[in-house]
N, C-alpha and C positions, 0 to 999 in steps of 0.2 A: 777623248775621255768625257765622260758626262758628269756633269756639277752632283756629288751629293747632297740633299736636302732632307734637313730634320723634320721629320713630323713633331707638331705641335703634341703635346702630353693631350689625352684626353681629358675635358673636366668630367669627375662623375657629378651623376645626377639624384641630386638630395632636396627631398621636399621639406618644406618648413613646417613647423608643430601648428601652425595653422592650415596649411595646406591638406596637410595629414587627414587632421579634421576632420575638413570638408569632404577629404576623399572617402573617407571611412562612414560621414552619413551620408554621401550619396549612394556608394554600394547598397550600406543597408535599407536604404528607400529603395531599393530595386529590389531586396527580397521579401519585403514589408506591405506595400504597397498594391502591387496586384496580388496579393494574397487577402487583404482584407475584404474582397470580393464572397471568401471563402471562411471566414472569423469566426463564428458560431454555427452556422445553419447548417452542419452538416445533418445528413441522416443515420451514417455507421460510424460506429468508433471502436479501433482496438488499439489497448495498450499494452504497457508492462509498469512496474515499476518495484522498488526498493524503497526498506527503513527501517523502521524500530517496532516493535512489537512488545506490551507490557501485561501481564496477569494478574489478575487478586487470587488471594491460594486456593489452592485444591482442596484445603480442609478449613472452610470458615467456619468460625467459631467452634473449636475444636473441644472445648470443653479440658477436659480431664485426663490423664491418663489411665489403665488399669493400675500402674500399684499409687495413684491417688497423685499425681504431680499436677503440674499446668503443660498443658499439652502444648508442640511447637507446632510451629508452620511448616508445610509443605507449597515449596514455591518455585515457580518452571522462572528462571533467570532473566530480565529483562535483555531483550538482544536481538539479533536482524532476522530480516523477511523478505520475502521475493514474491511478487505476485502478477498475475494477467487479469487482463479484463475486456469484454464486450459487451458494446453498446447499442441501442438502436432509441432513436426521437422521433415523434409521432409531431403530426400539426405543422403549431408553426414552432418548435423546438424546446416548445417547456419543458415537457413532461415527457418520461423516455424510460426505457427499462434495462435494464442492464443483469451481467451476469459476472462471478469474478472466482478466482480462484488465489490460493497465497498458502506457503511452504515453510519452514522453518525447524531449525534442530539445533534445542539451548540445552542448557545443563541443567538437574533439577536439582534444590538445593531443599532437601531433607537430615535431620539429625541420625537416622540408622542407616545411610546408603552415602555412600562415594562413587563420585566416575559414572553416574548414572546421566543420559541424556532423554530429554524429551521429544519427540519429533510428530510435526501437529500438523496437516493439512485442513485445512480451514474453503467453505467455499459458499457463496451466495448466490440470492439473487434478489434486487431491490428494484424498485420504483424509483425516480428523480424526480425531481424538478428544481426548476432552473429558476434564480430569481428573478431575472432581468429577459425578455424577449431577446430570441436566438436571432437579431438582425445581423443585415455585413458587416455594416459598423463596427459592433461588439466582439472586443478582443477579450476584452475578463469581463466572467461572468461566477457567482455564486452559486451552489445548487446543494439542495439536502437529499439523502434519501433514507428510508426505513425497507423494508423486508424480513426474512428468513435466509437462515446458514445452517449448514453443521460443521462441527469439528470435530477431527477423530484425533486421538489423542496414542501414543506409542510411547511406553518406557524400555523395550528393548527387551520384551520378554513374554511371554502369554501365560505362564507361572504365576500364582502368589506371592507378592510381595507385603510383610507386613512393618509397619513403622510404627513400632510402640511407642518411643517420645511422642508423634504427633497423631495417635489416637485414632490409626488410619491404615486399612488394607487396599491393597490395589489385588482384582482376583483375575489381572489376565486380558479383562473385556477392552474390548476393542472396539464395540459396538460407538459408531457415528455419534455424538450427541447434539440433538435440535432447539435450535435456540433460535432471537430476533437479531436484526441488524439495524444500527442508525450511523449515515454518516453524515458530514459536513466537509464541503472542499470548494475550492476555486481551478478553474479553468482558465489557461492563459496563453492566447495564441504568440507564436515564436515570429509569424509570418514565414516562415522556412517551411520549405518543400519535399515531398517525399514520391516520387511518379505524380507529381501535378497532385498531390495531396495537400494538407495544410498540415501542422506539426503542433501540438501545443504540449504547455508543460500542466500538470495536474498536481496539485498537493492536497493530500484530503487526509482526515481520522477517522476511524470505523469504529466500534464498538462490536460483536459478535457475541450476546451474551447468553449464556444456556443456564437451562434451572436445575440440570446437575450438574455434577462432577462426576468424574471419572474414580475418584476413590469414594469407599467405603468408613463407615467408624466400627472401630473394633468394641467398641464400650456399647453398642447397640444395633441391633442390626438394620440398620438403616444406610439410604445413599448421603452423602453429603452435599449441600444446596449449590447454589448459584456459584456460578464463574465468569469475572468479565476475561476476554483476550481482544486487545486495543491495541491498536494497529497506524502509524503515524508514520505515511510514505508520500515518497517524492516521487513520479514517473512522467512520461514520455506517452503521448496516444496523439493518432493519427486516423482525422475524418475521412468519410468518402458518400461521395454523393452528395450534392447543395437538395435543401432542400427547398422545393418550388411550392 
């Protein structure tokens, strides 16, 4: 007969909240590290990204109504946006050009219509520049740009629509409207990888603003002025090619 013998219980194995730690900034030194080889200097960049999107009304200063009231506002809903973007940096990576596009369908909140939505395609293209030199080094960097956009603008109909509270026809057009762009944003490497890419996060605000509007005044036959659509997103973009 051969003697049974107990195996001992396994002990598991549990790292301590220091050990953890450590392990967790050493990982992340391995994906940080030989990335910043890669920090700023690329030469291409495409993104995406996501956020909020806000308007001044479609009918400023609206004046009057026809039978003699105070005319209301006409105003597309503050609310989300989706957008892409590509880039390219010339030299040594200040100064760069880029191109972007951005989507969106809010509700418009007028006094003669219900249930009515707006839906805006918005699209650029600006100059950059970068505040700080695109070295390895540099993980975050600031950068402004200005340019040219248009946005078309869609109420869901190619008809007349008239809004006598707010002193304003809309006749259908659909036609693009041309306007300037300024933004302001930061750039901030992840160190994380994408096929031997570098990964960073982008938070920037745009301005897109045009010297019409898309509606009409019913009280004269004239267009109605300026419109900002401001643009406050978070995204995700990914370099290629260092530049030498």
């Amino acid at each position: 007969m051969f003697a049974m013998t107990r195996l001992p219980r396994p002990v598991p194995f549990r790292l301590s909240r220091g050990r953890t730690t450590l392990l967790g900034l050493v990982l992340l030194a391995g994906f940080i590290l030989p990335t910043r080889l890669f920090a700023q200097d690329h030469r291409f960049g495409a993104g995406y990204n996501v956020g909020a999107i806000w308007f001044t009304p479609l009918n400023p200063q609206p004046g009057q109504t026809l039978a003699g009231g105070s005319a209301s506002d006409i105003q597309i809903e503050t609310g989300w946006v989706i957008g892409l973007q590509f880039e390219q940096w010339f030299g040594g990576g200040r100064v760069g050009a880029r191109v972007g596009g951005a989507l969106t369908q809010l509700p418009l909140t007028a006094p003669d219509t219900t249930g009515r939505d707006a839906g805006l395609w918005l699209i650029d293209a600006s100059v950059l520049l970068r505040f700080l030199p695109a070295r390895p080094t540099t993980t975050v960097n600031a950068y402004i740009g200005a340019g040219v956009g248009i946005v078309q603008y869609q109420f869901g109909t190619r008809g007349i629509v008239v809004f006598d509270s707010a002193n304003a026809l809309y006749n259908g057009d659909t036609t693009p409207r041309v306007g300037a762009t300024a933004s302001f944003g930061f750039d901030i490497m992840t160190g994380l990888r994408w096929h031997d890419s570098p990964i960073g996060i982008r938070l920037e605000a745009t301005d897109l603003y045009t010297r019409d509007s898309p509606m009409r005044r019913l009280s004269a036959p004239e267009q109605y002025g300026s419109v900002h659509n401001v643009r406050v997103t978070l995204g995700v973009f990914t370099g290629f090619e260092v530049l030498r």
